[in-house]
mmCIF entry with sequence, helices, sheets and N, C-alpha, C, O atoms, coordinates in Angstrom:
data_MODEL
# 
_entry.id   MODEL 
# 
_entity.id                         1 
_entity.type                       polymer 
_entity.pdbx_number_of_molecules   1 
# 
_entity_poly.entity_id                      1 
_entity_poly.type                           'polypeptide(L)' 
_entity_poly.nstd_linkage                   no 
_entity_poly.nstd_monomer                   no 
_entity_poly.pdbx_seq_one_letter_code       
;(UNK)(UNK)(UNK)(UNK)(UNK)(UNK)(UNK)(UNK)(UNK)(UNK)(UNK)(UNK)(UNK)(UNK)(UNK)(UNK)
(UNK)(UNK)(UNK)(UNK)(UNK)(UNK)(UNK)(UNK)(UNK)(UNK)(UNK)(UNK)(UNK)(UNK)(UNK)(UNK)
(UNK)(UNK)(UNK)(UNK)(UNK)(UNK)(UNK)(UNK)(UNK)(UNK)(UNK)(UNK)(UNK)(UNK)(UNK)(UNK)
(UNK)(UNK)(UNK)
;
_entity_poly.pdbx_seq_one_letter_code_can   XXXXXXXXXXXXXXXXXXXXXXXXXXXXXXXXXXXXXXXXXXXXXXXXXXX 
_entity_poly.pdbx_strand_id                 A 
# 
loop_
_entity_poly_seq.entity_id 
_entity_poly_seq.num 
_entity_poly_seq.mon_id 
_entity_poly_seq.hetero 
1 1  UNK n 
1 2  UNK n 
1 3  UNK n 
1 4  UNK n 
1 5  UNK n 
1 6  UNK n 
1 7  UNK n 
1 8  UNK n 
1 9  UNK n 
1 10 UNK n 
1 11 UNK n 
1 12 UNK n 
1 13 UNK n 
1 14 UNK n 
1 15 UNK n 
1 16 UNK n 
1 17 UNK n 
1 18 UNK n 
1 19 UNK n 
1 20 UNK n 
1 21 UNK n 
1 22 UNK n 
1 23 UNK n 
1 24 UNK n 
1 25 UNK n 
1 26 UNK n 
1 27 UNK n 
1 28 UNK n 
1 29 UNK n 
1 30 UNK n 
1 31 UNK n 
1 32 UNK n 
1 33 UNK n 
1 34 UNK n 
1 35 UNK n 
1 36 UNK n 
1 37 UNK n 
1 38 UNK n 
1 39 UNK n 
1 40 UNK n 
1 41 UNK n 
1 42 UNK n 
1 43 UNK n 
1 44 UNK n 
1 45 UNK n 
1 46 UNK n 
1 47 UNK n 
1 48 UNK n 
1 49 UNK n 
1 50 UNK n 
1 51 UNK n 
# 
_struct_asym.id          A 
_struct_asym.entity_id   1 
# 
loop_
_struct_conf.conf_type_id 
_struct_conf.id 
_struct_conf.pdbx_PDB_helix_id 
_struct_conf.beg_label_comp_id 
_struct_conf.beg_label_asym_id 
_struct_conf.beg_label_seq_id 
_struct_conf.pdbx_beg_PDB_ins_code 
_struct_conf.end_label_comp_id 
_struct_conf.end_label_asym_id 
_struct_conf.end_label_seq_id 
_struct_conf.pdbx_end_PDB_ins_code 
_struct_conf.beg_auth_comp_id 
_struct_conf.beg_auth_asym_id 
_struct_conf.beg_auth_seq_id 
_struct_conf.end_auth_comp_id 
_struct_conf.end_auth_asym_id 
_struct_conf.end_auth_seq_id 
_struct_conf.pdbx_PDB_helix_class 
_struct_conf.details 
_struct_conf.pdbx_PDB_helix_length 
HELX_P HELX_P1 AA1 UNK A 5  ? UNK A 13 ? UNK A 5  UNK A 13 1 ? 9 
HELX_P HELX_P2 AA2 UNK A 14 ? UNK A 18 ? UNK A 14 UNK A 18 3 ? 5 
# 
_struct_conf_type.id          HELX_P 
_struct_conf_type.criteria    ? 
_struct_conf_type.reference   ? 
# 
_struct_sheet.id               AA1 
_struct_sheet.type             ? 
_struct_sheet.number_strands   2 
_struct_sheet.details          ? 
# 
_struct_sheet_order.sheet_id     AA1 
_struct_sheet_order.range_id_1   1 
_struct_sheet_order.range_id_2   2 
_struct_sheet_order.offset       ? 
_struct_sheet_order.sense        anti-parallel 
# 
loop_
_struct_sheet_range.sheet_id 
_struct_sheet_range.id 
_struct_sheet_range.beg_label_comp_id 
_struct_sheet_range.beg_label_asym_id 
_struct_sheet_range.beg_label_seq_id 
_struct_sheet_range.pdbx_beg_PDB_ins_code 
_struct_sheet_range.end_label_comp_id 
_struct_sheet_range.end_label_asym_id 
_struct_sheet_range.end_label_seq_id 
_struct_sheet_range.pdbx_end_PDB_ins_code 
_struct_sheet_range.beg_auth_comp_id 
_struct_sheet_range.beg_auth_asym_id 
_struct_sheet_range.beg_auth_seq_id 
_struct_sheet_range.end_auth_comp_id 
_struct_sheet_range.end_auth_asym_id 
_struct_sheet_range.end_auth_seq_id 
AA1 1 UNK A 21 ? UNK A 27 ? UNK A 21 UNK A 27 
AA1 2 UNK A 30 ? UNK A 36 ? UNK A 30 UNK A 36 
# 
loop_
_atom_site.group_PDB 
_atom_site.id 
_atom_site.type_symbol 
_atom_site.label_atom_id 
_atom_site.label_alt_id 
_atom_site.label_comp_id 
_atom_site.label_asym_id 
_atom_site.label_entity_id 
_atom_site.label_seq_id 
_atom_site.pdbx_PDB_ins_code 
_atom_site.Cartn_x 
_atom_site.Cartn_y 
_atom_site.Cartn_z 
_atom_site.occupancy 
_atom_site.B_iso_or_equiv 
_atom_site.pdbx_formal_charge 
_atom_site.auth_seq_id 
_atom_site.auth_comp_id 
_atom_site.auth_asym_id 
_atom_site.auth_atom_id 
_atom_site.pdbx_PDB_model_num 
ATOM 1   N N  . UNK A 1 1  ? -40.733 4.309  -5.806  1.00 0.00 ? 1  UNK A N  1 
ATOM 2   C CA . UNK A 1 1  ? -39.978 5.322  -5.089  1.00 0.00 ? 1  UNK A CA 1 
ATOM 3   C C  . UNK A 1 1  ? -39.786 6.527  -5.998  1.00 0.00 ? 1  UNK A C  1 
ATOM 4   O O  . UNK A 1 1  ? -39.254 6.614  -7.105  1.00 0.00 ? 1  UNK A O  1 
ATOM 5   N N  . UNK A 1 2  ? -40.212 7.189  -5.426  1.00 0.00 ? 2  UNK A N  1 
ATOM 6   C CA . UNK A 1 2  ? -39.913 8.972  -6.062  1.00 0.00 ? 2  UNK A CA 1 
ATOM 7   C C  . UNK A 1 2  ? -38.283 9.539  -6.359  1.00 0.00 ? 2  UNK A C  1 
ATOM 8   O O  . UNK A 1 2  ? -37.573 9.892  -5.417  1.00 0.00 ? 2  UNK A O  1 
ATOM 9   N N  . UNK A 1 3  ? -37.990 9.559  -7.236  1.00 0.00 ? 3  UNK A N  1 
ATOM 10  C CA . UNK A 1 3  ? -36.779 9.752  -7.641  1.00 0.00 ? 3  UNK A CA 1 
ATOM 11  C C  . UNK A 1 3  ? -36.245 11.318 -7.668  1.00 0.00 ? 3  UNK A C  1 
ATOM 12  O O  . UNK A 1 3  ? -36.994 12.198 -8.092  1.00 0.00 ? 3  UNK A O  1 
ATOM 13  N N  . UNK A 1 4  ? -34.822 11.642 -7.165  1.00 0.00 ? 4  UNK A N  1 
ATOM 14  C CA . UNK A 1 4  ? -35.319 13.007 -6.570  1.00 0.00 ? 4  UNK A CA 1 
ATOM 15  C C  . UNK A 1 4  ? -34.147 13.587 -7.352  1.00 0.00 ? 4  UNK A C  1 
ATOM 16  O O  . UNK A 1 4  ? -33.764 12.769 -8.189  1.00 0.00 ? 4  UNK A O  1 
ATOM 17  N N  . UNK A 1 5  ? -33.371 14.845 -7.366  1.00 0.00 ? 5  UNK A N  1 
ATOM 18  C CA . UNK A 1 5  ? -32.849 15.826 -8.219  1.00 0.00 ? 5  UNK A CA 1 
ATOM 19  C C  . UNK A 1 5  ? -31.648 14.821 -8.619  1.00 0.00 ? 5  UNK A C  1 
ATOM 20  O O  . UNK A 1 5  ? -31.240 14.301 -9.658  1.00 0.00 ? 5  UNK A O  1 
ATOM 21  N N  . UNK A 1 6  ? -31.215 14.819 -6.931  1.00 0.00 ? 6  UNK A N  1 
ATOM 22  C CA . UNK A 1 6  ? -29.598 14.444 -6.647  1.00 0.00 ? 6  UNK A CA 1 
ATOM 23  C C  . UNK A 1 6  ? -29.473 12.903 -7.667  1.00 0.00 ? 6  UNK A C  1 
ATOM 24  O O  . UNK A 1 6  ? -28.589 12.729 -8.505  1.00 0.00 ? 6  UNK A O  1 
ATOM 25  N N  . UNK A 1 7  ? -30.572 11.911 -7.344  1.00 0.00 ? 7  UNK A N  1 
ATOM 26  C CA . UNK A 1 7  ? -30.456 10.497 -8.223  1.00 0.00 ? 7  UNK A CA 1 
ATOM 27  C C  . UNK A 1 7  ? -30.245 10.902 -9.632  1.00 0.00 ? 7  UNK A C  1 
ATOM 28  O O  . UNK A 1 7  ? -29.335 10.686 -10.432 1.00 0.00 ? 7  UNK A O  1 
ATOM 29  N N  . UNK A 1 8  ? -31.288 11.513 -9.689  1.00 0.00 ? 8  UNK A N  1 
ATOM 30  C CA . UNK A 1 8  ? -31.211 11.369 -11.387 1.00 0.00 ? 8  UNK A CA 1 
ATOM 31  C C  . UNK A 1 8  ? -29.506 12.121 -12.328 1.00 0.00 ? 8  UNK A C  1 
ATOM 32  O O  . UNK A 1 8  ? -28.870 11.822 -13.339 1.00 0.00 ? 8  UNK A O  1 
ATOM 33  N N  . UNK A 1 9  ? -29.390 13.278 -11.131 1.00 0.00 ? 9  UNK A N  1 
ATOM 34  C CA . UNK A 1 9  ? -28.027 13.839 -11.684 1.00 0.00 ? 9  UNK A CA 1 
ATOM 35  C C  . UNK A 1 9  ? -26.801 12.753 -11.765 1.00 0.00 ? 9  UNK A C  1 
ATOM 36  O O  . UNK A 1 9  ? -25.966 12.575 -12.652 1.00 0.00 ? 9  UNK A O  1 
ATOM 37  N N  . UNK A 1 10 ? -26.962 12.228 -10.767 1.00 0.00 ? 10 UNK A N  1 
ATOM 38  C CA . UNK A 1 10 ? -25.678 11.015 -10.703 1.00 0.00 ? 10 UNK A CA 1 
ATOM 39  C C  . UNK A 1 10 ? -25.991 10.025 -11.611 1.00 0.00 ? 10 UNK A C  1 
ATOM 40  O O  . UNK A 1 10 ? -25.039 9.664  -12.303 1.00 0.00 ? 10 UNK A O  1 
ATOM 41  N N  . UNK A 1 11 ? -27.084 9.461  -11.816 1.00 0.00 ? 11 UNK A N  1 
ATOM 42  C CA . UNK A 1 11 ? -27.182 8.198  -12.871 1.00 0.00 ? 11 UNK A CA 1 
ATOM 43  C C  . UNK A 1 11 ? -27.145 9.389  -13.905 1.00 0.00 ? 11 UNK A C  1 
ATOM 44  O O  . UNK A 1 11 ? -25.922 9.408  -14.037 1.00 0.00 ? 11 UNK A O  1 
ATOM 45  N N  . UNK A 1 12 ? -27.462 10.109 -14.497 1.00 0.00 ? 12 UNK A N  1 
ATOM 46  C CA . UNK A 1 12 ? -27.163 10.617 -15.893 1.00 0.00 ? 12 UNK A CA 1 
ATOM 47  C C  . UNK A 1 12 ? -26.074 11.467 -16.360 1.00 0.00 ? 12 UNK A C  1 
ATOM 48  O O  . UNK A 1 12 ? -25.978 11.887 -17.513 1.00 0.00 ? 12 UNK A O  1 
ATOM 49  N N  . UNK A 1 13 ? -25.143 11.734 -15.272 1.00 0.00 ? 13 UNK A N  1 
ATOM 50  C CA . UNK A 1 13 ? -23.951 11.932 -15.328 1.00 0.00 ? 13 UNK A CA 1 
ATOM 51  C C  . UNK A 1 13 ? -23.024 10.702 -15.450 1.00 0.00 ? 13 UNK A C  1 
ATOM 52  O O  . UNK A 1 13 ? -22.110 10.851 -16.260 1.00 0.00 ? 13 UNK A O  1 
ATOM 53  N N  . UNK A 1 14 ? -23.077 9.503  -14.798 1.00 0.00 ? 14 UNK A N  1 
ATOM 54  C CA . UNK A 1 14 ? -21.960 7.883  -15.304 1.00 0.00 ? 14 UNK A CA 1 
ATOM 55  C C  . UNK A 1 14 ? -22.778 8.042  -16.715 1.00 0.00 ? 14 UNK A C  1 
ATOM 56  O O  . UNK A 1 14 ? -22.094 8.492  -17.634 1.00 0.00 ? 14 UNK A O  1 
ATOM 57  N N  . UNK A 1 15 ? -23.963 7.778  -16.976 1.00 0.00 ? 15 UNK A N  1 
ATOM 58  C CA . UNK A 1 15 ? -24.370 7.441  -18.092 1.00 0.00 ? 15 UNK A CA 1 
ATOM 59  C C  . UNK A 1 15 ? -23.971 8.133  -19.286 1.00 0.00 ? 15 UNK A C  1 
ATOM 60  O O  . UNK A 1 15 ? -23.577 7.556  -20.299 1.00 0.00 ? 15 UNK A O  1 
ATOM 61  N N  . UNK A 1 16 ? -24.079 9.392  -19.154 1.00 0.00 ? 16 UNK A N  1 
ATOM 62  C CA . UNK A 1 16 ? -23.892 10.562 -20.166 1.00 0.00 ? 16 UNK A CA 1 
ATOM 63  C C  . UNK A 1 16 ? -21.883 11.019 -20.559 1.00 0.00 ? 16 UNK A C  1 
ATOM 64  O O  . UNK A 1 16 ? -21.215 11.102 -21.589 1.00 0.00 ? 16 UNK A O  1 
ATOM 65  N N  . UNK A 1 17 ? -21.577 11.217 -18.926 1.00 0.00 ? 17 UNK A N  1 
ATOM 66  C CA . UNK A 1 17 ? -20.237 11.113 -19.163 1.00 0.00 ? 17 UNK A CA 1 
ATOM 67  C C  . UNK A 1 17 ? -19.438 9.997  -19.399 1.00 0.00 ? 17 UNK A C  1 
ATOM 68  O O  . UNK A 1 17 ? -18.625 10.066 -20.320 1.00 0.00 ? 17 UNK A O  1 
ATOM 69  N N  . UNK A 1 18 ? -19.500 9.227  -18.897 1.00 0.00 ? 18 UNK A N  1 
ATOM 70  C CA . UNK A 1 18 ? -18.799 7.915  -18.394 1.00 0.00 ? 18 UNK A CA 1 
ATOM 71  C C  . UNK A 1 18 ? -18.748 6.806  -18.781 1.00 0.00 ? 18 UNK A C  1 
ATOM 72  O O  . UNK A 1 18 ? -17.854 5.992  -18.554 1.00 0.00 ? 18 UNK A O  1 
ATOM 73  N N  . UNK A 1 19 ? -19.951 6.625  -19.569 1.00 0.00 ? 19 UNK A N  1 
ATOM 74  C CA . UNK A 1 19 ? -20.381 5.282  -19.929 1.00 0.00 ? 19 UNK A CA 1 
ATOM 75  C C  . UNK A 1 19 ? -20.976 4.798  -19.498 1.00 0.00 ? 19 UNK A C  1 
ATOM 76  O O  . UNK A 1 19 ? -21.481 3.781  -19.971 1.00 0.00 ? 19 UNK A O  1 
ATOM 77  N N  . UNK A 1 20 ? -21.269 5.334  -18.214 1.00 0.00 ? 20 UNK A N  1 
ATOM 78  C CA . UNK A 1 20 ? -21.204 4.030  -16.812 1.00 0.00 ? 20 UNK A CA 1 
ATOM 79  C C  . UNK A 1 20 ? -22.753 3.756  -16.594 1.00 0.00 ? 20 UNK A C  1 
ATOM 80  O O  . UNK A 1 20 ? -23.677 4.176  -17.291 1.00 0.00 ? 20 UNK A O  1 
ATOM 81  N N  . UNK A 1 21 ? -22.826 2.881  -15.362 1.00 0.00 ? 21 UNK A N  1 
ATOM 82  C CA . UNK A 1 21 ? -24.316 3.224  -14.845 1.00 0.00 ? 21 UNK A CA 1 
ATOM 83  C C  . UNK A 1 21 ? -24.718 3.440  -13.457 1.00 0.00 ? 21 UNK A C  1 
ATOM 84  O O  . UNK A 1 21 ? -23.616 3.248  -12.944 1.00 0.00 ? 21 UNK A O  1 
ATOM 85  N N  . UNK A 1 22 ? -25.612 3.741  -12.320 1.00 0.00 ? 22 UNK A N  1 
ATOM 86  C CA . UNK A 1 22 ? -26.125 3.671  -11.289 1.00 0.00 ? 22 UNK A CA 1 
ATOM 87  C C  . UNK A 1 22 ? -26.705 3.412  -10.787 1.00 0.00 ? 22 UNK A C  1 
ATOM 88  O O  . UNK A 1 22 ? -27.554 4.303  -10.759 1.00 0.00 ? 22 UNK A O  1 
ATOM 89  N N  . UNK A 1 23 ? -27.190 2.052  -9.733  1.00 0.00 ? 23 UNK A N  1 
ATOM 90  C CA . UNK A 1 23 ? -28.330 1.707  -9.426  1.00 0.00 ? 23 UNK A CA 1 
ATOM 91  C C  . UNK A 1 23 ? -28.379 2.003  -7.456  1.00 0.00 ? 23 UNK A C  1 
ATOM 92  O O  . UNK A 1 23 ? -27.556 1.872  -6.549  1.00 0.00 ? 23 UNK A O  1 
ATOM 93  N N  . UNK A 1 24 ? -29.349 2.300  -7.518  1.00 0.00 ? 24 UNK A N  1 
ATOM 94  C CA . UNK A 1 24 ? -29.607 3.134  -6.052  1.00 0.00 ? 24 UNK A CA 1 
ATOM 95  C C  . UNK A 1 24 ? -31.038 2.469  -5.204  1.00 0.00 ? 24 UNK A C  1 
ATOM 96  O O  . UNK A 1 24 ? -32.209 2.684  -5.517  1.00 0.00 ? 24 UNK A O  1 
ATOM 97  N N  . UNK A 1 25 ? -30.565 1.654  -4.112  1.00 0.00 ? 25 UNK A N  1 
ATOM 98  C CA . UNK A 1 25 ? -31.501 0.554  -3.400  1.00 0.00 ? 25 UNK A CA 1 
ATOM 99  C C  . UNK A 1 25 ? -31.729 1.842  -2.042  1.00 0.00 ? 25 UNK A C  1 
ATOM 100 O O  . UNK A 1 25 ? -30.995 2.421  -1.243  1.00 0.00 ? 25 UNK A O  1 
ATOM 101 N N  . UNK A 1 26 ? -33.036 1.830  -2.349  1.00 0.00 ? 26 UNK A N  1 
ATOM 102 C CA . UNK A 1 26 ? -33.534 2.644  -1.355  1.00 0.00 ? 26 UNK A CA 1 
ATOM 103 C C  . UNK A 1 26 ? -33.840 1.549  0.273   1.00 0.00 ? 26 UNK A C  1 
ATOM 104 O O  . UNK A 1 26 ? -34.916 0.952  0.230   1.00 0.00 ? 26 UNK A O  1 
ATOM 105 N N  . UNK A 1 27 ? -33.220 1.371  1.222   1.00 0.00 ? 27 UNK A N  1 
ATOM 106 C CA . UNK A 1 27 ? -33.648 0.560  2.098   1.00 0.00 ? 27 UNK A CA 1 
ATOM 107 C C  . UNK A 1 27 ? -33.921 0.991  3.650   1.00 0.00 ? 27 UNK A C  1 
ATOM 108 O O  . UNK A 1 27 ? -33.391 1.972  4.173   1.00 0.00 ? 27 UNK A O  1 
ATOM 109 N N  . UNK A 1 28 ? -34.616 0.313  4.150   1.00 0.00 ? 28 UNK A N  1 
ATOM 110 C CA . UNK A 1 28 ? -34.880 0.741  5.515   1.00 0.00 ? 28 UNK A CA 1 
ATOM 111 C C  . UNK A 1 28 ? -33.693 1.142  6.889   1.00 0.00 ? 28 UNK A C  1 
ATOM 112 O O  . UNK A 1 28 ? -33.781 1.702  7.982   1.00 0.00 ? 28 UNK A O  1 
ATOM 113 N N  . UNK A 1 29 ? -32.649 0.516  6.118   1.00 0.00 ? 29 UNK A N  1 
ATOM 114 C CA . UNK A 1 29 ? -31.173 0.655  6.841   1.00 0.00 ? 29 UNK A CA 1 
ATOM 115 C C  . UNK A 1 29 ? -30.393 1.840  6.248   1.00 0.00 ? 29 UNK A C  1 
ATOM 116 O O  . UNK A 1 29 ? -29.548 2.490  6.863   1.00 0.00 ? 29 UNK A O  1 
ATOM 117 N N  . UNK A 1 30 ? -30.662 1.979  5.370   1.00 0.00 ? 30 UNK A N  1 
ATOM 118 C CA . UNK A 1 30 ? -30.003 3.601  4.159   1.00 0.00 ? 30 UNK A CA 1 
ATOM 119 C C  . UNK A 1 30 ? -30.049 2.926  2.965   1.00 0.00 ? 30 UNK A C  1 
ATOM 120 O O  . UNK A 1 30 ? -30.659 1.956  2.516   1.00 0.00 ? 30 UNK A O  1 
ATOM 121 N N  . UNK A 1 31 ? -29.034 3.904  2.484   1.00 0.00 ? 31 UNK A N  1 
ATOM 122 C CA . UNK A 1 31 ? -29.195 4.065  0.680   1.00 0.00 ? 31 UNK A CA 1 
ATOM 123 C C  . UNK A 1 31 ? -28.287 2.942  0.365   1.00 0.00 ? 31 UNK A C  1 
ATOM 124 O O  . UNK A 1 31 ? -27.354 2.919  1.167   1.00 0.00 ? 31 UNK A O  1 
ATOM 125 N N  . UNK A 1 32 ? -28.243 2.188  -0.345  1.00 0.00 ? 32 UNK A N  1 
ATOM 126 C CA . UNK A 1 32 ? -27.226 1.268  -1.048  1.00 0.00 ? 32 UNK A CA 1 
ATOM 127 C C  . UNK A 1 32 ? -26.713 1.826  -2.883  1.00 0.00 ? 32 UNK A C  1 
ATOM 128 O O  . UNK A 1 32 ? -27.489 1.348  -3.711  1.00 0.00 ? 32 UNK A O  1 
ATOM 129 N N  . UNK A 1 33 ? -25.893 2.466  -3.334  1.00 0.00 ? 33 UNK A N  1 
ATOM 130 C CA . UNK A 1 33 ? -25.493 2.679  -4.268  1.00 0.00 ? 33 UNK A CA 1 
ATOM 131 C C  . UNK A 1 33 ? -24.504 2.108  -4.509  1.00 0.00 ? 33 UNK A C  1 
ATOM 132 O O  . UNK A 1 33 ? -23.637 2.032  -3.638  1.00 0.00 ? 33 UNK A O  1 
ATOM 133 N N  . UNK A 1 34 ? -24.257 1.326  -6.201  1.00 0.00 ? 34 UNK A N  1 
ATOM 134 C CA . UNK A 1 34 ? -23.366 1.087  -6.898  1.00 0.00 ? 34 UNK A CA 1 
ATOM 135 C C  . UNK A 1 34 ? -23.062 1.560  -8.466  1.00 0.00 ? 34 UNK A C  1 
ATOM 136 O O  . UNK A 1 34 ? -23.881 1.502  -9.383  1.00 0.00 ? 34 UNK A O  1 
ATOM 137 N N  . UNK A 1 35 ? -21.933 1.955  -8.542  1.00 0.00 ? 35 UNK A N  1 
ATOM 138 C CA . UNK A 1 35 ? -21.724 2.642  -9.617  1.00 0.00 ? 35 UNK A CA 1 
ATOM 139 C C  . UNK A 1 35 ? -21.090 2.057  -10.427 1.00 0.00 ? 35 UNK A C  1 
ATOM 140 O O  . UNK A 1 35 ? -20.686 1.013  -9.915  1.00 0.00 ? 35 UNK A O  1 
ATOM 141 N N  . UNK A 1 36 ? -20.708 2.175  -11.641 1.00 0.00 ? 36 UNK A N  1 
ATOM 142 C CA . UNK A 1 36 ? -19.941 1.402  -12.709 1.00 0.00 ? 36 UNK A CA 1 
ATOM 143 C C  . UNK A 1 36 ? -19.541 2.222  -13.674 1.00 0.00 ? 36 UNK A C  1 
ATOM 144 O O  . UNK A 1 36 ? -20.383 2.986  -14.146 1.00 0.00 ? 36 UNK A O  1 
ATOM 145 N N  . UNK A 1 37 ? -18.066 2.252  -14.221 1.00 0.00 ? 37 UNK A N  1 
ATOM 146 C CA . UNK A 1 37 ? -17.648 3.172  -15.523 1.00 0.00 ? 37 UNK A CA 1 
ATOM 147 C C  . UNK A 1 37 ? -16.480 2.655  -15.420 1.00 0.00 ? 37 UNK A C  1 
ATOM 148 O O  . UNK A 1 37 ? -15.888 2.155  -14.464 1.00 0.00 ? 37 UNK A O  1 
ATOM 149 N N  . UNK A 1 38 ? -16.174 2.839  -16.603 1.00 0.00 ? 38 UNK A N  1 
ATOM 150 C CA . UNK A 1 38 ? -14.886 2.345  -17.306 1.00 0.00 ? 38 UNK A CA 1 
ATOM 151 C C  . UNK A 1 38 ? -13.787 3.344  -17.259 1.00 0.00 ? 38 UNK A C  1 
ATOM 152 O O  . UNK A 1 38 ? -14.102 4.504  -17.525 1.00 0.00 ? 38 UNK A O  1 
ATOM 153 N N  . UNK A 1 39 ? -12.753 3.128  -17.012 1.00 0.00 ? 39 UNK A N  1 
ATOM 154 C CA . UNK A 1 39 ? -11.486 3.886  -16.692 1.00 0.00 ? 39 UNK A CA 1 
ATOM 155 C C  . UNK A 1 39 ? -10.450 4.391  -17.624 1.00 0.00 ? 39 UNK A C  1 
ATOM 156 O O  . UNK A 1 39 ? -9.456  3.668  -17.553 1.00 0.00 ? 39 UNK A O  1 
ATOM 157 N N  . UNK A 1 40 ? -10.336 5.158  -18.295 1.00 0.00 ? 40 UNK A N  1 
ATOM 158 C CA . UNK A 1 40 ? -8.932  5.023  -19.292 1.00 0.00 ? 40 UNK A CA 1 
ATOM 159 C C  . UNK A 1 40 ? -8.231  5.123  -18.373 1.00 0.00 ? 40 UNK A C  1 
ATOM 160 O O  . UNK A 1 40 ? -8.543  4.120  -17.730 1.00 0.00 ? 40 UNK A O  1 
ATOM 161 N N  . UNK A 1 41 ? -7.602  5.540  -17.909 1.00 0.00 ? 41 UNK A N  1 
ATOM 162 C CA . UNK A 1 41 ? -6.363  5.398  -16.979 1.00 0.00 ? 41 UNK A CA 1 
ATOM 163 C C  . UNK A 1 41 ? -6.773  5.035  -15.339 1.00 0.00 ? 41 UNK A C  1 
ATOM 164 O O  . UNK A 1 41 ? -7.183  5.818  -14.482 1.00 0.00 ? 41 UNK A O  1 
ATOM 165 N N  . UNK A 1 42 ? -6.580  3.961  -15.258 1.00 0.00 ? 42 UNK A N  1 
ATOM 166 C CA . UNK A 1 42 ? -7.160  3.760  -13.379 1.00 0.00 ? 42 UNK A CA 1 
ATOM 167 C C  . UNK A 1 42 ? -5.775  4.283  -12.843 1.00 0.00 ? 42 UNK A C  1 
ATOM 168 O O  . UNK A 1 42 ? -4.745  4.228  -13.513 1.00 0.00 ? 42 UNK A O  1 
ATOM 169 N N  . UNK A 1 43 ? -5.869  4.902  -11.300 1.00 0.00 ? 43 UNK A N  1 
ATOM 170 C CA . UNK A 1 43 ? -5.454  5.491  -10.472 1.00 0.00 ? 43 UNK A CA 1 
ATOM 171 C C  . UNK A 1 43 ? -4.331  4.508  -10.199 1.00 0.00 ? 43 UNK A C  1 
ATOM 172 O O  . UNK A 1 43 ? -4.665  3.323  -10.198 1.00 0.00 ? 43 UNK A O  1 
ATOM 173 N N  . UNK A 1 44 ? -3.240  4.754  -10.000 1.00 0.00 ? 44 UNK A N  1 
ATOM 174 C CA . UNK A 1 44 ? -2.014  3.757  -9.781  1.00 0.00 ? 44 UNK A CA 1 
ATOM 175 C C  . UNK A 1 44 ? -2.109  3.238  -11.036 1.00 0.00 ? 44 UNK A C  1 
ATOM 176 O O  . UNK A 1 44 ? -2.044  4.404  -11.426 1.00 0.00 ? 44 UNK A O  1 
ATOM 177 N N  . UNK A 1 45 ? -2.218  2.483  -12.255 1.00 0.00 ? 45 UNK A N  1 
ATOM 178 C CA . UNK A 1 45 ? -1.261  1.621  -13.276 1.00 0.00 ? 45 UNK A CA 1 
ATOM 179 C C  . UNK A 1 45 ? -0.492  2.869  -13.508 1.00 0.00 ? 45 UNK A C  1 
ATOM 180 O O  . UNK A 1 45 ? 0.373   3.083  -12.659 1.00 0.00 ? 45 UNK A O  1 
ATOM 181 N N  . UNK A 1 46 ? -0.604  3.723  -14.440 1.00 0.00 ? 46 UNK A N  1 
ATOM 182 C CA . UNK A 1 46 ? 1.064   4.303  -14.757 1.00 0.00 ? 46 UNK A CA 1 
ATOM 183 C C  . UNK A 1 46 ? 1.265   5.313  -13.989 1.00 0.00 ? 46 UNK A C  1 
ATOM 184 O O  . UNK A 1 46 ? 1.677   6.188  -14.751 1.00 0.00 ? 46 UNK A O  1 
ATOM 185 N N  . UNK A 1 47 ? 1.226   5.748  -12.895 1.00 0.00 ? 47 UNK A N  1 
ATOM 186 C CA . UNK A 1 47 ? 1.448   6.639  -12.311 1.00 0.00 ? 47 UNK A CA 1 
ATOM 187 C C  . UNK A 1 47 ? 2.635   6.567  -11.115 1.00 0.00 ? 47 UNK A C  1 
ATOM 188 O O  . UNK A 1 47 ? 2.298   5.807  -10.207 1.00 0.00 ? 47 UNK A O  1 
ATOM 189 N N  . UNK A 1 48 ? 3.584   7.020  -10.976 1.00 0.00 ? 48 UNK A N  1 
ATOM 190 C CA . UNK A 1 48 ? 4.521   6.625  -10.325 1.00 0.00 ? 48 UNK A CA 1 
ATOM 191 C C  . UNK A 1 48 ? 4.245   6.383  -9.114  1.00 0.00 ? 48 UNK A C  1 
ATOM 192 O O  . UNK A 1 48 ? 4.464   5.259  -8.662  1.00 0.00 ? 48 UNK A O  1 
ATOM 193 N N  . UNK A 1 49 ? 3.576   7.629  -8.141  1.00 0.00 ? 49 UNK A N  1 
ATOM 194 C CA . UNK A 1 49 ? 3.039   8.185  -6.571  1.00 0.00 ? 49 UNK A CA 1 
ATOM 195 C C  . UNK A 1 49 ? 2.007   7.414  -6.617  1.00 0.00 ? 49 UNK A C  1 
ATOM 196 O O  . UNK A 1 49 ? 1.464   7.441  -5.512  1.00 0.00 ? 49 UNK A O  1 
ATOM 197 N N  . UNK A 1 50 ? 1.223   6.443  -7.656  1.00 0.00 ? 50 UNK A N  1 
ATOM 198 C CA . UNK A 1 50 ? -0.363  5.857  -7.040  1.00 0.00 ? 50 UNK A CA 1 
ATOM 199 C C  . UNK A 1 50 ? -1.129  6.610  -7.301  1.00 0.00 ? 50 UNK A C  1 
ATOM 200 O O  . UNK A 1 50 ? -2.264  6.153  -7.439  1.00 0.00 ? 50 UNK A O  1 
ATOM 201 N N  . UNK A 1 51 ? -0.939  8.179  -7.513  1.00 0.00 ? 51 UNK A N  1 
ATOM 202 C CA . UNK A 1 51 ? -2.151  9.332  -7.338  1.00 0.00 ? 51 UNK A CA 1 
ATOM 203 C C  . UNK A 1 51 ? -2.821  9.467  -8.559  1.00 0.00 ? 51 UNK A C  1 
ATOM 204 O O  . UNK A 1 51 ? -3.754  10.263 -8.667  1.00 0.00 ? 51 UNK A O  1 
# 
């Protein structure tokens, strides 16, 4: 599969920024993406509002 602007920006942005990684299942039903990166602060632990 031909890998196109938008893929490569997102996997080398988790990778580059983030740590993280991206894997992107091209399928006959649509796109399947999962992403992964590590959090210093996840959304809700110390935050009073959750935000």
């Amino acid at each position: 599969t031909r890998r196109g602007f938008g893929s490569r920006l997102i996997e080398s942005s988790l990778r580059g920024e983030l740590k993280g990684a991206a894997t992107m299942d091209y399928r006959p039903e649509g796109l399947v993406c999962a992403m992964r990166a590590r959090l210093s602060n996840p959304v809700g632990k110390d935050s009073p509002s959750g935000t």
